[in-house]
Each structure stands twice: as structure tokens, then as C-alpha cells.
C-alpha positions, -999 to +999 in steps of 0.1 A: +947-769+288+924-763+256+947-767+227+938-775+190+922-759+165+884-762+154+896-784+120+916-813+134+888-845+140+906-853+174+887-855+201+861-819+207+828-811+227+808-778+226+788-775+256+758-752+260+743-744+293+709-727+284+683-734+304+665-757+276+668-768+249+707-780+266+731-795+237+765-812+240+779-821+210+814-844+205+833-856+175+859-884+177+875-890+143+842-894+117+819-903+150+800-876+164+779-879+193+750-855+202+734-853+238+700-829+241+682-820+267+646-805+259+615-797+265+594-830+254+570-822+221+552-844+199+575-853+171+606-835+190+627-869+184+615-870+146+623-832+145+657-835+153+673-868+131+655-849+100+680-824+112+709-843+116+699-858+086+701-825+069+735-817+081+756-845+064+755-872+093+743-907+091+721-920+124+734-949+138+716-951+169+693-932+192+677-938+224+653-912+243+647-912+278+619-890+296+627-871+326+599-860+348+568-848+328+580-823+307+615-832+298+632-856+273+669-866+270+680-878+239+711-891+230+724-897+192+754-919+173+760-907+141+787-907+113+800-882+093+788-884+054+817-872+031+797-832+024+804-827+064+820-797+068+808-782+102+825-772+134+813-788+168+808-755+178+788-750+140+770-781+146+754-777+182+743-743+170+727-755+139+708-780+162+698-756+191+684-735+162+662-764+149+653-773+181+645-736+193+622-733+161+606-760+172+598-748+206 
């Protein structure tokens, strides 16, 4: 059953099942966190917390594991800052775009 509008901070994921980059994003309350699944780039990692950065939340940890040669999975804590005002839906899209600009 998917009940619940896109304003209440209970418990949400967006999932996105492009081939690459693949983004699941899930808020909990003032926690959000952000799973990606990319193609691996120099300075992808940096790329993307500038990004968060950008979008009102607060890193508070991340760890990046390469699978294979050419893929990276990267996994981010973050907390809300008080000017957050996105979506999950908003914010995996505004991070597949950064990403996709990237690419």
C-alpha cells in the first residue's frame, strides 16, 4: 500500500532504475540517505557532496566502494539543514542531473 503524501518526513524512497547513473534516495525524519550507482570518474565522489552540499544537506558520512573496473557505489549520510525544502522524488532528480552532467 503506498499511502502518504510527498510532505510528511516519515519514512520515503525514490528509486530509479536507469541503466547508470542508478539513485535511491530515502528520508527518515531530518536523515536522508543517498545510494548511487555510477560510472567511476575522477572526482565523481567530490562531484557529488559539492552537490549535496548545494542542496541544503550536511554530510555526515560517506563510503565508496568500486565494483568491477568501471563502476563505483557510493553511499551517503546526510542531515537536513533548516533551507531544505525538496521532495525525495525532487532530490534524486536534482542529483541524477548533477551526476548526468557529469558524465
Amino acid at each position: 500500500s503506498n499511502s502518504g503524501d510527498g510532505n510528511s518526513y516519515g519514512v520515503s524512497k525514490a528509486l530509479s532504475w536507469l541503466v547508470l547513473p542508478e539513485l535511491e534516495a530515502r528520508v527518515s525524519e531530518k536523515n536522508v540517505l543517498i545510494q548511487i550507482h555510477c560510472e567511476k570518474h575522477k572526482g565523481v565522489l567530490m562531484h557529488i557532496l559539492k552537490l549535496i552540499d548545494k542542496l541544503y544537506l550536511s554530510v555526515l558520512n560517506t563510503t565508496s566502494l568500486t565494483f568491477g573496473t568501471s563502476i563505483v557505489n557510493i553511499t551517503i549520510t546526510s542531515k537536513m539543514d533548516d533551507k531544505f525544502s525538496f521532495s525525495v522524488k525532487q532530490l534524486a532528480k536534482n542529483i541524477r542531473v548533477g551526476l548526468l552532467q557529469l558524465m
